[in-house]
BAMI-654364 format. One record per residue: residue number from 0; x, y, z of N, C-alpha, C in turn. Coordinates in nm, 4 decimals, always signed. Example, Ala and Ser with C-alpha at 12.3 -4.5 7.8 and 13.67 -1.06 7.14 Angstrom:
<atoms>
0,+1.3190,-0.5690,+0.7800,+1.2300,-0.4500,+0.7800,+1.3200,-0.3300,+0.7800
1,+1.2850,-0.2250,+0.7080,+1.3670,-0.1060,+0.7140,+1.2900,+0.0030,+0.7870
</atoms>
This chain:
<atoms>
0,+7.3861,-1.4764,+0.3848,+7.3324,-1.4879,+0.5186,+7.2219,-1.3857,+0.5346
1,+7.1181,-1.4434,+0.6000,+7.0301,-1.3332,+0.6285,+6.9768,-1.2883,+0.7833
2,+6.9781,-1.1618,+0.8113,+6.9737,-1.1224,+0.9684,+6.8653,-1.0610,+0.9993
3,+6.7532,-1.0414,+1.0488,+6.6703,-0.9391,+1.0483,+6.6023,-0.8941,+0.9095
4,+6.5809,-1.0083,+0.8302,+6.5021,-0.9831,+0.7352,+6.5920,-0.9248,+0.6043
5,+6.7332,-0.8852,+0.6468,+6.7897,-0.8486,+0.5466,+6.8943,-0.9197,+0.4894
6,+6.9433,-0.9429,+0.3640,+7.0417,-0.9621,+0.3436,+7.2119,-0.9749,+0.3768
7,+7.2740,-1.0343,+0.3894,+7.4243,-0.9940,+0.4061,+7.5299,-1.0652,+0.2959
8,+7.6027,-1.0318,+0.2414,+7.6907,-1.0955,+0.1662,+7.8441,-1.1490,+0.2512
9,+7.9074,-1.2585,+0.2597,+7.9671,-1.2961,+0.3527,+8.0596,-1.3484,+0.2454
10,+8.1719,-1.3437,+0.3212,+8.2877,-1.4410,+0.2312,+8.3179,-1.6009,+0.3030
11,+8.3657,-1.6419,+0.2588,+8.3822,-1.7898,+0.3241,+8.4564,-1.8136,+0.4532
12,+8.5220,-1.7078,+0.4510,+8.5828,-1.6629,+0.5743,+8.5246,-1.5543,+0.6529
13,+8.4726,-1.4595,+0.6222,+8.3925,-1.3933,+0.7616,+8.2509,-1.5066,+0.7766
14,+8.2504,-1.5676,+0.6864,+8.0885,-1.6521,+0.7450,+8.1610,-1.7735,+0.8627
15,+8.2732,-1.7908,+0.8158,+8.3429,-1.8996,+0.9727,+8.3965,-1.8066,+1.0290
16,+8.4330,-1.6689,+1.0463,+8.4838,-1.6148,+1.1592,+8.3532,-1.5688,+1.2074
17,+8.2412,-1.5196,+1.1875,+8.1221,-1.4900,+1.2484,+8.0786,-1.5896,+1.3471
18,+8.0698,-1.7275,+1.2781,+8.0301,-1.8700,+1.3519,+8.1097,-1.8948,+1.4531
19,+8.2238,-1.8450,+1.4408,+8.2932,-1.8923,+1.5586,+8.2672,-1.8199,+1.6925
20,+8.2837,-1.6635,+1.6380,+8.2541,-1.5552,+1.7439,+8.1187,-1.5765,+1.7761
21,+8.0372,-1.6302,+1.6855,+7.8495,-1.5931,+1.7881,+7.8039,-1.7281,+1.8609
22,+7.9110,-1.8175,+1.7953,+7.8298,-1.9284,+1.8726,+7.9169,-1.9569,+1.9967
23,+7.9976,-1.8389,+2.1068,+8.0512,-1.8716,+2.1725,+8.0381,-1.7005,+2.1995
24,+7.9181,-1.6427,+2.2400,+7.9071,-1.5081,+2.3105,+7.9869,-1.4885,+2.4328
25,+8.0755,-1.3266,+2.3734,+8.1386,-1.2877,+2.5154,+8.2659,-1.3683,+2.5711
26,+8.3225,-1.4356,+2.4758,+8.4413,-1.5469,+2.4484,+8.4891,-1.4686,+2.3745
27,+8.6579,-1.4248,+2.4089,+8.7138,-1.3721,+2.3811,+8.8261,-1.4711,+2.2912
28,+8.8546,-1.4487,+2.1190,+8.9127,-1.4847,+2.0946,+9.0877,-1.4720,+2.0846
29,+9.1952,-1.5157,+2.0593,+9.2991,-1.4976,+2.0095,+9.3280,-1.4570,+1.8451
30,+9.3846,-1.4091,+1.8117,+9.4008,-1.4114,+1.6750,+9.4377,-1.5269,+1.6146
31,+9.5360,-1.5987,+1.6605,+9.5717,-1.7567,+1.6685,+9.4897,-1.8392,+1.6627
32,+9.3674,-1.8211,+1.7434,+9.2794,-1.9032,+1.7217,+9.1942,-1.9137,+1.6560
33,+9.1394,-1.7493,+1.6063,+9.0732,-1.7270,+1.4567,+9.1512,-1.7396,+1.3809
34,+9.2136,-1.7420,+1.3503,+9.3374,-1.7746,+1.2423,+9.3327,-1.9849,+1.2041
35,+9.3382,-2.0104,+1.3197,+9.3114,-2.1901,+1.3271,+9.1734,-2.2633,+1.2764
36,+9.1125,-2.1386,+1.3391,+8.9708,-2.2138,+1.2379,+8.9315,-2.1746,+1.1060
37,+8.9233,-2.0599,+1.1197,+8.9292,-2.0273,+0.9838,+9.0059,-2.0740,+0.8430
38,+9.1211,-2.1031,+0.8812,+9.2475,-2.2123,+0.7923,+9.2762,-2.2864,+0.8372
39,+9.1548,-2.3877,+0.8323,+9.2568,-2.5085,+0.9039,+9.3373,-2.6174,+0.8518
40,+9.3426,-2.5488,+0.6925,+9.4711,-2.6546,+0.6230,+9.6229,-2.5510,+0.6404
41,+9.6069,-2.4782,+0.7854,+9.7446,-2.4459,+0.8533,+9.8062,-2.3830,+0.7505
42,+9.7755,-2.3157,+0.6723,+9.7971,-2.2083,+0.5366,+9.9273,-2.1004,+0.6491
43,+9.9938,-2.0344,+0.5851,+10.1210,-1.9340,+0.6535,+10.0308,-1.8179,+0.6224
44,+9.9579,-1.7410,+0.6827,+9.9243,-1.6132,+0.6771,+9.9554,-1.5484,+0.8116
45,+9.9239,-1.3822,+0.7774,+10.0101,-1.2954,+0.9040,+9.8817,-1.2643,+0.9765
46,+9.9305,-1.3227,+1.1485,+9.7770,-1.2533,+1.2213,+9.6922,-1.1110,+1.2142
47,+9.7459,-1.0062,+1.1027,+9.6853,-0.9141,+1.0834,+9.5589,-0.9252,+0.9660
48,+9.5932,-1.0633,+0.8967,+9.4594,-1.1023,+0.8204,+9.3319,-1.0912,+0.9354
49,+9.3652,-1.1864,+1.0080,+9.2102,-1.1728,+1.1413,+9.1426,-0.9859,+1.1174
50,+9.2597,-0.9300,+1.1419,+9.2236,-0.7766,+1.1663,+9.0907,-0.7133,+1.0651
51,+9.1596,-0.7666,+0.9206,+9.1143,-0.7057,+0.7775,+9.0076,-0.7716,+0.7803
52,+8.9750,-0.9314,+0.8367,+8.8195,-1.0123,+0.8274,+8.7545,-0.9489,+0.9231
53,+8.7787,-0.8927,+1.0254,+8.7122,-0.7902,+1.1473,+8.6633,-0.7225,+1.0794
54,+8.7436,-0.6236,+1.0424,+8.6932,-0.4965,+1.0025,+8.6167,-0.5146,+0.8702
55,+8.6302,-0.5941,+0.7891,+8.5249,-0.6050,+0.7188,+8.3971,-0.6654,+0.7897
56,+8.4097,-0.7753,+0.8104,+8.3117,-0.7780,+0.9298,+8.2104,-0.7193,+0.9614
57,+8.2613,-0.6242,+1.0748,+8.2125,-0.5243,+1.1459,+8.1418,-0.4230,+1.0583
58,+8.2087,-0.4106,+0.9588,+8.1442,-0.3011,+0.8209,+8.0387,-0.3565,+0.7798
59,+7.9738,-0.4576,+0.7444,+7.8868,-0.5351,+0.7056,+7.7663,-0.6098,+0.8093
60,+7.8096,-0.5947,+0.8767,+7.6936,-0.5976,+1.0181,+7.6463,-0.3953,+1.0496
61,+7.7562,-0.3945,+1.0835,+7.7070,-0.2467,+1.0825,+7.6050,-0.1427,+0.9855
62,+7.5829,-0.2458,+0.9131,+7.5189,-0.2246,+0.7599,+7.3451,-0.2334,+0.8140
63,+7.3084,-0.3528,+0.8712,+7.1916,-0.3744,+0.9279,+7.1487,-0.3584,+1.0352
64,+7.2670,-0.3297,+1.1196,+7.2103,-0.2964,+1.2653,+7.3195,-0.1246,+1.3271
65,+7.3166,-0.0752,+1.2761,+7.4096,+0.0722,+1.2830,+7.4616,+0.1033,+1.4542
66,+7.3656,+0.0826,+1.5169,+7.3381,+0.1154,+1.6723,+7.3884,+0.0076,+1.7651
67,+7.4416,-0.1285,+1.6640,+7.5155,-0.2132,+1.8003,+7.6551,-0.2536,+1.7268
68,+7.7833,-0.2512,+1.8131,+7.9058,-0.3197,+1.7475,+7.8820,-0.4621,+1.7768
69,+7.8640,-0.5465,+1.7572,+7.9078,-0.7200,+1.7358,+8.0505,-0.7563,+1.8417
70,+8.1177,-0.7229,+1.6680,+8.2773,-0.7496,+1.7268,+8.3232,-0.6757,+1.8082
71,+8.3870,-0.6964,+1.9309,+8.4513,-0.5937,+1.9789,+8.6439,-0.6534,+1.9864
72,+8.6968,-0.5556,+2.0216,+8.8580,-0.5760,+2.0338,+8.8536,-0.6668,+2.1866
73,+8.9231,-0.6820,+2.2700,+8.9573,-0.7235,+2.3985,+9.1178,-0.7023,+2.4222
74,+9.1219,-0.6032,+2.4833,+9.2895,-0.5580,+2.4999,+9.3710,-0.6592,+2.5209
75,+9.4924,-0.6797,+2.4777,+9.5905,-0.8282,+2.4964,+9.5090,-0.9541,+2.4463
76,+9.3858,-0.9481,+2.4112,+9.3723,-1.1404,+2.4073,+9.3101,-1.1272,+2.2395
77,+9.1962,-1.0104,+2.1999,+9.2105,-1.0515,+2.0394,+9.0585,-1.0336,+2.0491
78,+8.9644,-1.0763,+2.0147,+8.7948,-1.0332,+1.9892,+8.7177,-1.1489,+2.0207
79,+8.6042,-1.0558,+2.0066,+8.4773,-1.1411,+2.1197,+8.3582,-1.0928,+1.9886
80,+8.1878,-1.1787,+2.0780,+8.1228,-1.1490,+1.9523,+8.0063,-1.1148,+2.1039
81,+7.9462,-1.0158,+2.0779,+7.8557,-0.9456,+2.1392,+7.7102,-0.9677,+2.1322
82,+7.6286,-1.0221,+2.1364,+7.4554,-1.0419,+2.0830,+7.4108,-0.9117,+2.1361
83,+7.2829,-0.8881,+2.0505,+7.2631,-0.7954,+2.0375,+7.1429,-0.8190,+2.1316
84,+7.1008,-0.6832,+2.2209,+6.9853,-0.7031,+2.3282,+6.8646,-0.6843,+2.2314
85,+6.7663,-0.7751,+2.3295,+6.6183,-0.7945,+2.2758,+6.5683,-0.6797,+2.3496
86,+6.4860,-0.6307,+2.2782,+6.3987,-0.5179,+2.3066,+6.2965,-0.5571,+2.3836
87,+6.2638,-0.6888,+2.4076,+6.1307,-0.7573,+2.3561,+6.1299,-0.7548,+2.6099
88,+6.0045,-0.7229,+2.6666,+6.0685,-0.7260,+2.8111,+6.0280,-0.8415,+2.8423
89,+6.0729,-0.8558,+2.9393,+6.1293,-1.0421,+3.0205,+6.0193,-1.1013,+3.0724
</atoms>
């Protein structure tokens, strides 16, 4: 994937957990529900996988843009995907 001119290396699963979170800004997911798209041949994994694709994630965006988080947590409901502000004025 490429963002800003740079590179990113993605796994097959943070590139559908990314898609899910950006193309639905400020939508707060469930883990359940990243968990559903991401496997959707209904595979038995533990909702703390979501966690480990986050945080890698987040490590790898944070790579090209240092100064904005993406992912964020959402207390009780599970993560959201953040766009990043344009500099550019209105």
């Amino acid at each position: 994937m490429c963002y800003q001119k740079q590179q990113i290396e993605l796994t097959k699963s943070e590139m559908e957990l990314l898609h899910l979170l950006s193309k639905h800004p400020n939508k707060a997911f469930s883990r359940d529900q990243i968990l559903n798209h991401i496997y959707q041949d209904y595979r038995v994994v533990s909702d703390r996988t979501v966690d480990t694709h986050i945080k890698n994630l987040r490590k790898k965006l944070k790579s090209i843009s240092p100064d904005h988080d993406f992912v964020q947590a959402v207390y009780g409901v599970g993560y959201r995907f953040i766009a990043e502000k344009s500099n550019e004025p209105a």
